[in-house]
TORPA-4810 file (N, C-alpha, C, O; in nm, 3 decimals):
<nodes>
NODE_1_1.323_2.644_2.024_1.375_2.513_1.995_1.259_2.414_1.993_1.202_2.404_2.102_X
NODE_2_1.216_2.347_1.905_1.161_2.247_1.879_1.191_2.117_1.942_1.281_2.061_1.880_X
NODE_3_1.151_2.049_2.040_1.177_1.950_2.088_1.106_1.803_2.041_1.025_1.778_2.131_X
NODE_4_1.102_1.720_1.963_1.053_1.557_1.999_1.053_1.444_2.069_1.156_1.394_2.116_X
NODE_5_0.956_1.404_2.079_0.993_1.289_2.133_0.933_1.173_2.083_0.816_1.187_2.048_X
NODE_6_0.987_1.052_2.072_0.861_0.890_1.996_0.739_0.941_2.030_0.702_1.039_2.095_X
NODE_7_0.689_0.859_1.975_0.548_0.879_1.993_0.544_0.720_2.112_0.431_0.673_2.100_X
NODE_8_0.598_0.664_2.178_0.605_0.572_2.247_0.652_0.597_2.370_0.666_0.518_2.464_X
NODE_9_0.676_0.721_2.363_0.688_0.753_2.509_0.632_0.797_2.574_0.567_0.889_2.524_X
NODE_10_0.611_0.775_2.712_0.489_0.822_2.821_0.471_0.956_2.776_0.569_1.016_2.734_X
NODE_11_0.312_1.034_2.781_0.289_1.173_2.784_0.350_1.229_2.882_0.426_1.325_2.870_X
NODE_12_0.316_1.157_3.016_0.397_1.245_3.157_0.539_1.287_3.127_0.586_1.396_3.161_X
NODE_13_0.619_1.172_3.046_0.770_1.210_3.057_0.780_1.266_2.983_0.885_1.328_2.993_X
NODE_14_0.701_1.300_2.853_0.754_1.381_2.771_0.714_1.529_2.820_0.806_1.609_2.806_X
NODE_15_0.613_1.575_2.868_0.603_1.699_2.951_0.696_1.722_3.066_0.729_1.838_3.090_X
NODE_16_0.763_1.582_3.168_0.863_1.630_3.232_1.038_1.695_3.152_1.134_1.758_3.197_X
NODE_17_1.004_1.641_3.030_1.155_1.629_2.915_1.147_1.790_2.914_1.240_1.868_2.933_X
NODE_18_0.985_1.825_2.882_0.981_1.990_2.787_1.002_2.070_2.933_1.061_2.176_2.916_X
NODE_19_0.970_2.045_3.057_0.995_2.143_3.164_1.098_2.123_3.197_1.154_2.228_3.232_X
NODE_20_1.191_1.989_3.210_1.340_2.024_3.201_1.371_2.178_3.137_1.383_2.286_3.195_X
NODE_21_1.379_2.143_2.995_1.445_2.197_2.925_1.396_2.389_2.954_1.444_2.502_2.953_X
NODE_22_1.315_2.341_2.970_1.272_2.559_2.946_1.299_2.578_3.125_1.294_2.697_3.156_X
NODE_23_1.323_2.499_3.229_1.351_2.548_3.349_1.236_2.531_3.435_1.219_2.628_3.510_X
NODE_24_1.158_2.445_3.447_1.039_2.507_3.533_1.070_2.413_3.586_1.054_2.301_3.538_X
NODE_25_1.143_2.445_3.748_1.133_2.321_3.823_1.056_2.306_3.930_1.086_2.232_4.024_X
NODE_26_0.945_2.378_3.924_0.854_2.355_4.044_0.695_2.303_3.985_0.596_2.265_4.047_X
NODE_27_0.713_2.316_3.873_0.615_2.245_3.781_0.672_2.035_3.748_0.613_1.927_3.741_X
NODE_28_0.809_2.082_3.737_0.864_1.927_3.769_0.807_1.879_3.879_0.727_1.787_3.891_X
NODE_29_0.850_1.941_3.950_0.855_1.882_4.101_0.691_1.876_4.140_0.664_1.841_4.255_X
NODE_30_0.577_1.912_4.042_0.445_1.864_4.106_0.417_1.742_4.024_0.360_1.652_4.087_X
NODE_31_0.439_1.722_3.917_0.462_1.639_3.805_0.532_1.511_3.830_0.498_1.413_3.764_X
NODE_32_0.643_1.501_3.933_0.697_1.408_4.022_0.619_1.366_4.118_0.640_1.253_4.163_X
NODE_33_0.516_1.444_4.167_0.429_1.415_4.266_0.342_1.370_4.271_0.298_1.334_4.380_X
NODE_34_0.257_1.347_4.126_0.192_1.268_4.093_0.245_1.177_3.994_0.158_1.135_3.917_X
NODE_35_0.368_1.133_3.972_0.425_1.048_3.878_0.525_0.975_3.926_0.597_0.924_3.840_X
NODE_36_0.553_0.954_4.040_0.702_0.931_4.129_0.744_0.833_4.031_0.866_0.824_4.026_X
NODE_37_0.688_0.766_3.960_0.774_0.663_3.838_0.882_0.730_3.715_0.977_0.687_3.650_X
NODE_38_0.821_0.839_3.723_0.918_0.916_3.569_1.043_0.913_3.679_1.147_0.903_3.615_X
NODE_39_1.063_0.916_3.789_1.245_0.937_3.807_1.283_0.888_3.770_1.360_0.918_3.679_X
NODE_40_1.256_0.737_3.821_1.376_0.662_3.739_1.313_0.596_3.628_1.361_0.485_3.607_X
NODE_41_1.200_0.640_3.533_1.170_0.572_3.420_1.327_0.583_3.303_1.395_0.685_3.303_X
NODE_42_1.346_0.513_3.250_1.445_0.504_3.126_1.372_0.430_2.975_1.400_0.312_2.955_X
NODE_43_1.302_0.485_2.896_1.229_0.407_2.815_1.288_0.352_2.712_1.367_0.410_2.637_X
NODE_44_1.256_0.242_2.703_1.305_0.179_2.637_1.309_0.180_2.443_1.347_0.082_2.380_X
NODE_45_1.277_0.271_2.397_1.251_0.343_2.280_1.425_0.469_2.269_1.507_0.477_2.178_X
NODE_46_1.419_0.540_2.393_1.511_0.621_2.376_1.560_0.624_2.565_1.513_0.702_2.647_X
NODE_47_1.639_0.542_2.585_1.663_0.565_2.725_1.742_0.612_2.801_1.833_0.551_2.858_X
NODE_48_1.710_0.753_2.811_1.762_0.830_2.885_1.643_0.890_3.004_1.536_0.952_2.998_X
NODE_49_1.724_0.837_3.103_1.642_0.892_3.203_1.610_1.051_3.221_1.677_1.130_3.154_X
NODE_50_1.533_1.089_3.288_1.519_1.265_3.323_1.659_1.334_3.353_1.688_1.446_3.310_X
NODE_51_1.746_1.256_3.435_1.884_1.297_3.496_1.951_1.327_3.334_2.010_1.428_3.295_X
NODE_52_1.922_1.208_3.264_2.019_1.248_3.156_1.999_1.341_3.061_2.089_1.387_2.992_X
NODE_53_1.856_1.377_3.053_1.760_1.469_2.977_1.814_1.640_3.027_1.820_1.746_2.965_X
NODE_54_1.843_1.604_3.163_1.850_1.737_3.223_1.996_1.763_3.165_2.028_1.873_3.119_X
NODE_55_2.057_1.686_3.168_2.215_1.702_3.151_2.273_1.677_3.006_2.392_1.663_2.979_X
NODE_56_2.172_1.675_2.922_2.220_1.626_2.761_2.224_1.754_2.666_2.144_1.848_2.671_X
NODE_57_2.365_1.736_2.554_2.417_1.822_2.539_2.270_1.914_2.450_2.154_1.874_2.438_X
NODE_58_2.324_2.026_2.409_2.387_2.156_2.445_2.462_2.137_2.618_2.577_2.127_2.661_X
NODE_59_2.339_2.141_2.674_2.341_2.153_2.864_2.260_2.272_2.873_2.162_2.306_2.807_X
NODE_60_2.327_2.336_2.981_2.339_2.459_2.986_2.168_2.500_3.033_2.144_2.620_3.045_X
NODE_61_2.077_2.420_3.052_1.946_2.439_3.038_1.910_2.520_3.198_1.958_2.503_3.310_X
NODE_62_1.806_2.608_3.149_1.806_2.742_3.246_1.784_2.679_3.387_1.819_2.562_3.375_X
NODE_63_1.752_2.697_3.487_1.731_2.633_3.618_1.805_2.527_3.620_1.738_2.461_3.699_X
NODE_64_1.899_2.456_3.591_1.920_2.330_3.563_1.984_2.280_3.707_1.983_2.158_3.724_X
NODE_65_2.053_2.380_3.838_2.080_2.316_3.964_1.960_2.246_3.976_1.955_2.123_3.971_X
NODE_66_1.826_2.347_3.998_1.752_2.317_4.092_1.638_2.211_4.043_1.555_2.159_4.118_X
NODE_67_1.652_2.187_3.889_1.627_2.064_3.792_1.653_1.967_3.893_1.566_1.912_3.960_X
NODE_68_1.785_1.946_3.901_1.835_1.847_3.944_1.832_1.827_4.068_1.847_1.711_4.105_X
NODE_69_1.814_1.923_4.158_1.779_1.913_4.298_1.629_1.836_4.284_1.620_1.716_4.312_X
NODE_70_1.525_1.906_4.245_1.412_1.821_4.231_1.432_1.663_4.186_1.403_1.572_4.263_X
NODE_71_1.469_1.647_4.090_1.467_1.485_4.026_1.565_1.378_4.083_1.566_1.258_4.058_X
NODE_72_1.664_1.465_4.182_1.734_1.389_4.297_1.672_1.330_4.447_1.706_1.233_4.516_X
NODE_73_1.545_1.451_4.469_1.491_1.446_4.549_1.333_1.325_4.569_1.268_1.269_4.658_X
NODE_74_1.339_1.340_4.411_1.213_1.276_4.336_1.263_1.119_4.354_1.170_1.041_4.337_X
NODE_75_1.391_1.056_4.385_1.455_0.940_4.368_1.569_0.868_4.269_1.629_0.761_4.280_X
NODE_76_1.574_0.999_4.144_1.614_1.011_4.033_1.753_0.915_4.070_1.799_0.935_4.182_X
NODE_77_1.815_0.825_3.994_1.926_0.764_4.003_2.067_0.867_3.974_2.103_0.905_3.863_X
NODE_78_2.103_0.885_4.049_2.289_1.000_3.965_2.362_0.870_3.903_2.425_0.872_3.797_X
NODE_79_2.344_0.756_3.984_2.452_0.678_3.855_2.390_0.594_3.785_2.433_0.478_3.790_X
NODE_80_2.296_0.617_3.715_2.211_0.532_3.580_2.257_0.588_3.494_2.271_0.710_3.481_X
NODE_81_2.294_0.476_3.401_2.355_0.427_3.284_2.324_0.411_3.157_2.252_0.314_3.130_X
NODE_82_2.359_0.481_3.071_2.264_0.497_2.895_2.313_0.357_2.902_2.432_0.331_2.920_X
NODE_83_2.225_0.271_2.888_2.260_0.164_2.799_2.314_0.146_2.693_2.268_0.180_2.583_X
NODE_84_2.440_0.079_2.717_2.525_0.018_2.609_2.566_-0.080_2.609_2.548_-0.138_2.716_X
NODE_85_2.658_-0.177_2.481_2.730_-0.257_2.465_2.903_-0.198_2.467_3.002_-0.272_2.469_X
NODE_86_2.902_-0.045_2.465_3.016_0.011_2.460_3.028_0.063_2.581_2.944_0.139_2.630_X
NODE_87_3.159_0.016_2.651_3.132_0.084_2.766_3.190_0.257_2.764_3.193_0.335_2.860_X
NODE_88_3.206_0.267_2.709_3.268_0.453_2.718_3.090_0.523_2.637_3.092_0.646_2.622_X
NODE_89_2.969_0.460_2.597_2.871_0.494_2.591_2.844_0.476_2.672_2.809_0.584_2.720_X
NODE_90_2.825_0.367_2.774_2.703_0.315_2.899_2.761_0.455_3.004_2.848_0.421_3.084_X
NODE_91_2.726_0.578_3.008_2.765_0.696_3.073_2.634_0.763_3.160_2.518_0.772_3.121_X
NODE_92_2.687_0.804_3.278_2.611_0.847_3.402_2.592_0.992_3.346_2.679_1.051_3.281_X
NODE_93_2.466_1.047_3.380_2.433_1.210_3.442_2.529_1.294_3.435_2.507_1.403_3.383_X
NODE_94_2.665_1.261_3.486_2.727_1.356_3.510_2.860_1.351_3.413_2.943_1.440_3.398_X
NODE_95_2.856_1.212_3.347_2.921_1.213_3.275_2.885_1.347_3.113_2.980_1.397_3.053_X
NODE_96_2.774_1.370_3.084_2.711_1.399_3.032_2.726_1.536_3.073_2.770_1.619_2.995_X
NODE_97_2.688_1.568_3.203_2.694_1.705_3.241_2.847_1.786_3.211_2.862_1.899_3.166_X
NODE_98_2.962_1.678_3.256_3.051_1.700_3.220_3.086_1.757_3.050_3.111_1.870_3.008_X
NODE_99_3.076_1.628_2.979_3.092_1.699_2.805_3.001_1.795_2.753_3.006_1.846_2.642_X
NODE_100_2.890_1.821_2.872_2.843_1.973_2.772_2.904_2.097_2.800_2.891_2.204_2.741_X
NODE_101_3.005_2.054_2.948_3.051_2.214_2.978_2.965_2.233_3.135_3.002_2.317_3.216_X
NODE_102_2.878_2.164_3.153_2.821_2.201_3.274_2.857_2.186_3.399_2.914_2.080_3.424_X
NODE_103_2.836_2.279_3.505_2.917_2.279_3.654_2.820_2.193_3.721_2.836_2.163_3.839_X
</nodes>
């Protein structure tokens, strides 16, 4: 799978976006350790935080508990909000986790 991202978005977050996705959460979790800002970064180009990255559809993304154990642990917000003017868009982490099917 081919992943993008702006070209306006932090390098750090976009390497935390690609280790979401393929599972490496102990490579997150050093990456948090020298970045403690990507938790709750939301950029303003495309803002979805890491929580929502982890949880955006397909889902289903391999390691994805312990994803989220890290980026919870990291400070990560559970109830940050995609920005909207609609409120059935302005949706949390888990809202998200929810419509892909994920436990």
């Amino acid at each position: 799978m081919v992943f993008c991202v702006p070209s306006s978005t932090p390098k750090p977050f976009a390497t935390a976006i690609k280790l979401i996705r393929k599972g490496r959460s102990t490579e997150l979790d050093a990456l948090l350790g020298q970045h403690p800002e990507l938790a709750t970064l939301q950029p303003t180009d495309n803002p979805r935080s890491l929580l929502h990255h982890a949880t955006d559809w397909p889902g289903h993304w391999a390691n994805v508990a312990d994803t989220i154990g890290v980026l919870v642990t990291h400070g990560a917000d559970v109830e940050a909000r995609f920005p909207s003017d609609t409120p059935r868009v302005a949706e949390t982490p888990l809202h998200w986790a929810a419509s892909s099917g994920d436990v």
